[in-house]
FILUM-131074 format. One record per residue (C-alpha): residue number from 1; residue in three letters; x, y, z. Coordinates in nm, 4 decimals, decimal comma. Example, Ala and Ser with C-alpha at 12.3 -4.5 7.8 and 13.67 -1.06 7.14 Angstrom:
<recs>
+-----+------+----------+----------+----------+
| seq | type |        x |        y |        z |
+-----+------+----------+----------+----------+
|   1 |  ala |   1,2300 |  -0,4500 |   0,7800 |
|   2 |  ser |   1,3670 |  -0,1060 |   0,7140 |
+-----+------+----------+----------+----------+
</recs>
This chain:
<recs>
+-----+------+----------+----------+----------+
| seq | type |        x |        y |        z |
+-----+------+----------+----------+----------+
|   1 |  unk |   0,0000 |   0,0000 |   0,0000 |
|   2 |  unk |   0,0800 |   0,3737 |  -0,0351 |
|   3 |  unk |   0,1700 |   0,6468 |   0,1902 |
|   4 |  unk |  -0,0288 |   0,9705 |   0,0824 |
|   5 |  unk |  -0,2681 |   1,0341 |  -0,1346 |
|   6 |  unk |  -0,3658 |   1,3049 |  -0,3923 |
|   7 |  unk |  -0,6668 |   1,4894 |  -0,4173 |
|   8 |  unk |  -0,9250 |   1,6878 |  -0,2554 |
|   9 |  unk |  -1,2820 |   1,5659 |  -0,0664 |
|  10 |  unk |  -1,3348 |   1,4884 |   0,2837 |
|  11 |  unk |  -1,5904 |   1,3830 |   0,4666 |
|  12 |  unk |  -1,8225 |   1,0538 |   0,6108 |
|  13 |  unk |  -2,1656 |   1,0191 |   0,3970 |
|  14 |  unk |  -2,4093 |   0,8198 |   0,5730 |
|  15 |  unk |  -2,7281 |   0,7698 |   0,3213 |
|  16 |  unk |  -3,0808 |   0,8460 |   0,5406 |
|  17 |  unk |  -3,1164 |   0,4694 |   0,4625 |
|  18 |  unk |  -3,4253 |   0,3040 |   0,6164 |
|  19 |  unk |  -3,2489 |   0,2640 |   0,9367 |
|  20 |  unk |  -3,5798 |   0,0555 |   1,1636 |
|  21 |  unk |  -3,6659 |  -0,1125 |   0,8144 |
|  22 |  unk |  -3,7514 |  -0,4690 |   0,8129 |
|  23 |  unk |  -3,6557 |  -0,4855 |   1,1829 |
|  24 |  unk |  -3,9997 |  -0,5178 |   1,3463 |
|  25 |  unk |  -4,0921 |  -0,8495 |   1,1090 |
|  26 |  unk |  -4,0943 |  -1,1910 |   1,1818 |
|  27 |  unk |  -3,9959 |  -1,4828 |   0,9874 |
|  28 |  unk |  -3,8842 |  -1,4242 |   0,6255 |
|  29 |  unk |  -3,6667 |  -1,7783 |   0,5831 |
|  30 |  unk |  -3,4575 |  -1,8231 |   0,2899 |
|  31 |  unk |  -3,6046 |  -2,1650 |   0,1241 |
|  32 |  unk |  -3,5292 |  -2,4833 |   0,2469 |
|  33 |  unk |  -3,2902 |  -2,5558 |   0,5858 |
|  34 |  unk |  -3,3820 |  -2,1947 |   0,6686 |
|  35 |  unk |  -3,2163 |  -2,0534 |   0,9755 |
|  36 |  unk |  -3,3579 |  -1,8158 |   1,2297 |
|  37 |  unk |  -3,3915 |  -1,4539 |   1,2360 |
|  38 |  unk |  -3,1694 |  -1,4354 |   1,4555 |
|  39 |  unk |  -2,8921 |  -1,6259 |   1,3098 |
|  40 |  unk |  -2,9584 |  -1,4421 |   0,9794 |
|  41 |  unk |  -2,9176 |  -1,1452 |   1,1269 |
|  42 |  unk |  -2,5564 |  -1,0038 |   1,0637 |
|  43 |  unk |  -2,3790 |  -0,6482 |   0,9470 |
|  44 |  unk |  -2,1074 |  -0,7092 |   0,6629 |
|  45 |  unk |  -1,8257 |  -0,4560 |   0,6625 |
|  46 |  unk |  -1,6153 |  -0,3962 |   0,3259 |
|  47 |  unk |  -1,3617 |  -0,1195 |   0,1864 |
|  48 |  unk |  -1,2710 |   0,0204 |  -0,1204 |
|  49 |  unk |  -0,9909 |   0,2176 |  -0,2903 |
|  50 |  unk |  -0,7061 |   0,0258 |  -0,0632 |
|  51 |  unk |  -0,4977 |   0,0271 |  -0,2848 |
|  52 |  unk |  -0,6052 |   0,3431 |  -0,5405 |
|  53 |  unk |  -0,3314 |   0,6337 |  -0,5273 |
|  54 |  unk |  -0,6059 |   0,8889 |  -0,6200 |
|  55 |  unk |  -0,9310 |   0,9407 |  -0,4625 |
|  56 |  unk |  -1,0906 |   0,8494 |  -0,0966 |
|  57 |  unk |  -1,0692 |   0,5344 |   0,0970 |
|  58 |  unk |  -1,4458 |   0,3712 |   0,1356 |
|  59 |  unk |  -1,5938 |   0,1477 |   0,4074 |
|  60 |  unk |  -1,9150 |   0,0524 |   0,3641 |
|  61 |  unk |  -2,1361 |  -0,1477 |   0,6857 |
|  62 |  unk |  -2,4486 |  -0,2951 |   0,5965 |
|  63 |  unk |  -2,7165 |  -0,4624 |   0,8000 |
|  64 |  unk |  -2,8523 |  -0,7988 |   0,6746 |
|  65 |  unk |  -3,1369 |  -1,0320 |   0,8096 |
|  66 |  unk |  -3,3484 |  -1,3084 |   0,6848 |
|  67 |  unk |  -3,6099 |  -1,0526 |   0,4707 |
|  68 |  unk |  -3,3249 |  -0,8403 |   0,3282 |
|  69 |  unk |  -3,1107 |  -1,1447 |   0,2427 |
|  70 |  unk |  -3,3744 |  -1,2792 |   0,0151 |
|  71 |  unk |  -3,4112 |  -0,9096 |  -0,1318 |
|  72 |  unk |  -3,0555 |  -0,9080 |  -0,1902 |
|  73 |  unk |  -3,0383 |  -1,2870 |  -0,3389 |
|  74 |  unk |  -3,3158 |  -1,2062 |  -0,6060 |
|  75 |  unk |  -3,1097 |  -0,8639 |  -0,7052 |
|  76 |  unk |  -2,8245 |  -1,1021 |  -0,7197 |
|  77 |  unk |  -2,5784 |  -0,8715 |  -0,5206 |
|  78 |  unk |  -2,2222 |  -1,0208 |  -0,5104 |
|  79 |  unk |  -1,8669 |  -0,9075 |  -0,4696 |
|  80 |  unk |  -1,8111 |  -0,5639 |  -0,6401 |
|  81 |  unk |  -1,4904 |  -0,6884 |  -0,8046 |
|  82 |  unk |  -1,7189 |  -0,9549 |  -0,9896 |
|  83 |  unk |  -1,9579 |  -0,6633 |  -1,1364 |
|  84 |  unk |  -1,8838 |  -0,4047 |  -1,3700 |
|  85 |  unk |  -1,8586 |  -0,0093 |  -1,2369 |
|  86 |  unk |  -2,1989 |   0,0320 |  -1,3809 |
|  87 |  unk |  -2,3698 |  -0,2528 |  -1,2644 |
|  88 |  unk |  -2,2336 |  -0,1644 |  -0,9414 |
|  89 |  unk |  -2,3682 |   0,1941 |  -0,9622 |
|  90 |  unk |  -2,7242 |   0,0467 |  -1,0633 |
|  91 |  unk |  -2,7300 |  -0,1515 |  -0,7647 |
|  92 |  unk |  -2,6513 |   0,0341 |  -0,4740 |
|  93 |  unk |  -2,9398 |   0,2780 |  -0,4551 |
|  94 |  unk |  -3,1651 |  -0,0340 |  -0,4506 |
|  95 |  unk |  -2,9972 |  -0,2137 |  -0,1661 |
|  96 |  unk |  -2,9218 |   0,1900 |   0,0431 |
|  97 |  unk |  -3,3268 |   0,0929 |  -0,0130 |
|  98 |  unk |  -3,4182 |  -0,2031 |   0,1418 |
|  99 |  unk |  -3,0624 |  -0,2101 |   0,4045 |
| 100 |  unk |  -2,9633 |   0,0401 |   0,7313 |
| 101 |  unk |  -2,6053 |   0,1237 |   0,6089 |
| 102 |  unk |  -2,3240 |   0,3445 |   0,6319 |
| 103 |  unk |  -2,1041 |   0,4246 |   0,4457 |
| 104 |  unk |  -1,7558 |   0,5789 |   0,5615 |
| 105 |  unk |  -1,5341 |   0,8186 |   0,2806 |
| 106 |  unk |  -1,1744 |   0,9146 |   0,4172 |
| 107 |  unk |  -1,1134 |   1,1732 |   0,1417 |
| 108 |  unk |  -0,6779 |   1,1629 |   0,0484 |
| 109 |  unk |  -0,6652 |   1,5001 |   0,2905 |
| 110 |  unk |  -0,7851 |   1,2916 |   0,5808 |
| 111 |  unk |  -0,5935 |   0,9779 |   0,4801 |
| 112 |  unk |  -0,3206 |   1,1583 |   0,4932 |
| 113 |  unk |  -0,3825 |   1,3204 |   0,8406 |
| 114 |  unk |  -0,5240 |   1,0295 |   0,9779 |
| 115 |  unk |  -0,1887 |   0,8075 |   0,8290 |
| 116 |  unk |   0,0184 |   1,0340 |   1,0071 |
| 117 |  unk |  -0,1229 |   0,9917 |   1,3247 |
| 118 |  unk |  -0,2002 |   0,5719 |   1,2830 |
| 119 |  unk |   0,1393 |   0,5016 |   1,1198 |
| 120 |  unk |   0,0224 |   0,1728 |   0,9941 |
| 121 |  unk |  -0,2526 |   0,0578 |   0,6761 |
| 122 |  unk |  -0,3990 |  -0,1758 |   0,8916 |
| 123 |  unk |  -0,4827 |   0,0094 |   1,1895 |
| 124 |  unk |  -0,6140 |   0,2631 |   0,9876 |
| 125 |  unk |  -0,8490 |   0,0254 |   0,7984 |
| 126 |  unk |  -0,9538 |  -0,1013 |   1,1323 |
| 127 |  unk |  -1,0067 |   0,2528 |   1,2247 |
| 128 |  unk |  -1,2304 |   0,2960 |   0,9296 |
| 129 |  unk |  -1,4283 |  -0,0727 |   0,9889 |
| 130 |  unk |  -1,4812 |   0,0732 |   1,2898 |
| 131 |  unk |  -1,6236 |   0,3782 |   1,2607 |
| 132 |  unk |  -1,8532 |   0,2166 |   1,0077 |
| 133 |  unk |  -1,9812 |  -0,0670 |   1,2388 |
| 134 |  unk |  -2,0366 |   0,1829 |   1,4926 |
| 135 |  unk |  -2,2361 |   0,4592 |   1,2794 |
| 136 |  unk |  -2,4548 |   0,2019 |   1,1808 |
| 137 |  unk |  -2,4875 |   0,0805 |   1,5184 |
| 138 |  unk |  -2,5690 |   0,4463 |   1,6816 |
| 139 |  unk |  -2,8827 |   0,4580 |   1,4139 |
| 140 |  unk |  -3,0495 |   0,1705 |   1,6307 |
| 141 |  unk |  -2,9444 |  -0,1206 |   1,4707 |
| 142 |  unk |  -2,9396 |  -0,4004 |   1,7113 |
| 143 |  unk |  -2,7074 |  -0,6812 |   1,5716 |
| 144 |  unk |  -2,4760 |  -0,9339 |   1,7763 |
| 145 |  unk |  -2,2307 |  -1,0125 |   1,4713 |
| 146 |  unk |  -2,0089 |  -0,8687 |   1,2328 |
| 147 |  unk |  -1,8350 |  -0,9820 |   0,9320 |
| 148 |  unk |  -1,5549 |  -0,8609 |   0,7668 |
| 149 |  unk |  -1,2769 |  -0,9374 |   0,5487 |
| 150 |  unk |  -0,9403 |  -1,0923 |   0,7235 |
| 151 |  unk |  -0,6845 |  -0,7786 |   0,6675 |
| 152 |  unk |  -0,5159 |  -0,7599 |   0,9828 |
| 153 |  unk |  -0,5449 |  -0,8709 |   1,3848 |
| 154 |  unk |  -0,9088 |  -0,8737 |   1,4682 |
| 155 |  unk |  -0,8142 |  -0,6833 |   1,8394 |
| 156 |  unk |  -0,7351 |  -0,3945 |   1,5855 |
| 157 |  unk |  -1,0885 |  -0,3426 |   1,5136 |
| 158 |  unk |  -1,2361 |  -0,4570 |   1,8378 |
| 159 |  unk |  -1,0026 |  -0,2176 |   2,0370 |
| 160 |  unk |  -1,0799 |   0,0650 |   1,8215 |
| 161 |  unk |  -1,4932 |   0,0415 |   1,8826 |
| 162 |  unk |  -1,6674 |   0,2550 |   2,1480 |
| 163 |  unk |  -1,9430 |   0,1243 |   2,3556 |
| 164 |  unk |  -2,1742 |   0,0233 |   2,1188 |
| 165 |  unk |  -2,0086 |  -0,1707 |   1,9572 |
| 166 |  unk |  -1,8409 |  -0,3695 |   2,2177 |
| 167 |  unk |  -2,0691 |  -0,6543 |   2,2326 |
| 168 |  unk |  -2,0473 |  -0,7385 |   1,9138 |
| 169 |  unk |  -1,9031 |  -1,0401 |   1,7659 |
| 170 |  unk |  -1,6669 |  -0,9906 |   1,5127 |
| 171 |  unk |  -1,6019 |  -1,2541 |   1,2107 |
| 172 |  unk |  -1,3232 |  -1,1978 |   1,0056 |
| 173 |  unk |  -1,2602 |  -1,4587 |   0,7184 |
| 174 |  unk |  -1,0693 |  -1,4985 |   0,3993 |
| 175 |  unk |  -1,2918 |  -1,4803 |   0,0995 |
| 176 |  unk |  -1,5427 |  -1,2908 |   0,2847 |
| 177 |  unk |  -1,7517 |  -1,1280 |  -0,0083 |
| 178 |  unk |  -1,8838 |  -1,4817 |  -0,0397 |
| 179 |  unk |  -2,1146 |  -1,3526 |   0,2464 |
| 180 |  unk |  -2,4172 |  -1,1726 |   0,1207 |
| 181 |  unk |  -2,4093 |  -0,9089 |   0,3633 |
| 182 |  unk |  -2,0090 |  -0,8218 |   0,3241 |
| 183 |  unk |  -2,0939 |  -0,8419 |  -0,0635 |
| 184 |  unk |  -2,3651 |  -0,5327 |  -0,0197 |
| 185 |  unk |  -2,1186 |  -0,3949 |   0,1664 |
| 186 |  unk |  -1,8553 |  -0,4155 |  -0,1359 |
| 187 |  unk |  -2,1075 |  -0,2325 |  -0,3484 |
| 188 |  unk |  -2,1609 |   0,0274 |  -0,1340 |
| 189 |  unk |  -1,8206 |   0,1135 |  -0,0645 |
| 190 |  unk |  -1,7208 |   0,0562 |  -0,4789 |
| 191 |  unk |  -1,9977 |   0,2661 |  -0,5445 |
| 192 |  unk |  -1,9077 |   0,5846 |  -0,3326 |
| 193 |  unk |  -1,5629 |   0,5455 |  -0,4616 |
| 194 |  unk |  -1,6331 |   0,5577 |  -0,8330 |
| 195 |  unk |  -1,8863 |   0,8564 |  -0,7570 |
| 196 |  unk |  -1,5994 |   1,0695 |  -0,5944 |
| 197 |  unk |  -1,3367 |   0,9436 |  -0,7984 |
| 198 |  unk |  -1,5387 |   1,0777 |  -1,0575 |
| 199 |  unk |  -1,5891 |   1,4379 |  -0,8836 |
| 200 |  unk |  -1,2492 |   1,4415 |  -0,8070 |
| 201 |  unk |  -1,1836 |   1,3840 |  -1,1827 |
| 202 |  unk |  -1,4157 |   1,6962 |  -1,3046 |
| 203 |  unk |  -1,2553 |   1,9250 |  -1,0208 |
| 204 |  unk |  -0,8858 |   1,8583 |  -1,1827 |
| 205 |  unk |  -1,0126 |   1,8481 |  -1,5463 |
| 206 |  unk |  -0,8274 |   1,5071 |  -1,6228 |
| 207 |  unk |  -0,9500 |   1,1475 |  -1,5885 |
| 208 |  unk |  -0,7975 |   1,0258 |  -1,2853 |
| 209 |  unk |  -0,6502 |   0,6079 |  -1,3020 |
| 210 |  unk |  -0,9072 |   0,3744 |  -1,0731 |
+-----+------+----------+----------+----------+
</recs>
């Protein structure tokens, strides 16, 4: 990974997103050997632009359960890297829709102030997985696991959550966009990074590598 970045933009967006959405009902299996609600229930956590010189870094949370993982199976959402940019544009209005989400944008100003305080990729990503989980978590989302992709020691992320998000279970695994949830996340983050990089591209007159 790189040092600094280049560019301008700062700043966290956090779409209104139906935060309560979906919460309140009951059932909603997923066909055959269905789980419960409860086991369903999970927020995926994914980044984008780790490895871009220009434009922000993106984290992207998104809460899944049994309705919204059928939603998301029938829109067949799956790892960003597997869709094209505009398919992945297309797609993550509808699931800011029917998912609570945040989404986290550490504009290359902020990297680069935040990278001089951290020191270290991986803290900083946890940093950002962080501050994610928890956003999502101060909108009311009640959720007792998180999954994310393995980039680092899991204590990073844990140690770097506030109170709310200390009781949650955190899941990191190899491969994770496999998950539903993670792979929503993927598109969100993607998503928010194309849109800026794009911005960032107009504001210096010049189209910008991705």
């Amino acid at each position: 990974g790189r040092v600094g970045r280049v560019g301008g933009g700062v700043g966290r967006v956090g779409g209104p997103g139906a935060v309560l959405h979906h919460l309140a009902q009951e059932g909603g299996g997923v066909g055959p050997g269905r789980e419960s609600e409860a086991q369903l229930e999970r927020i995926g956590i994914d980044e984008s632009g780790k490895g871009d010189y220009f434009g922000p870094l993106v984290i992207a949370a998104v809460f899944v359960d049994a309705t919204t993982q059928g939603e998301l199976r029938l829109m067949e959402v799956r790892d960003s890297k597997k869709l094209s940019d505009g398919r992945v544009l297309e797609m993550a209005p509808d699931i800011k829709t029917i998912c609570p989400h945040s989404v986290i944008a550490i504009g290359p100003q902020k990297y680069n102030e935040l990278y001089a305080k951290i020191k270290n990729l991986n803290r900083l990503l946890a940093w950002g997985h962080a501050k994610a989980l928890e956003t999502l978590l101060e909108r009311g989302i009640t959720c007792e696991r998180a999954i994310s992709d393995q980039f680092g020691d899991e204590r990073l992320i844990l140690s770097a959550l506030h109170e709310k998000g200390k009781k949650i279970v955190l899941e990191q695994r190899t491969k994770a966009e496999s998950d539903l949830a993670v792979a929503a996340a993927s598109v969100l983050a993607r998503a928010e990074f194309l849109l800026r990089l794009k911005r960032l591209s107009n504001e210096v007159g010049t189209t910008l590598p991705k």
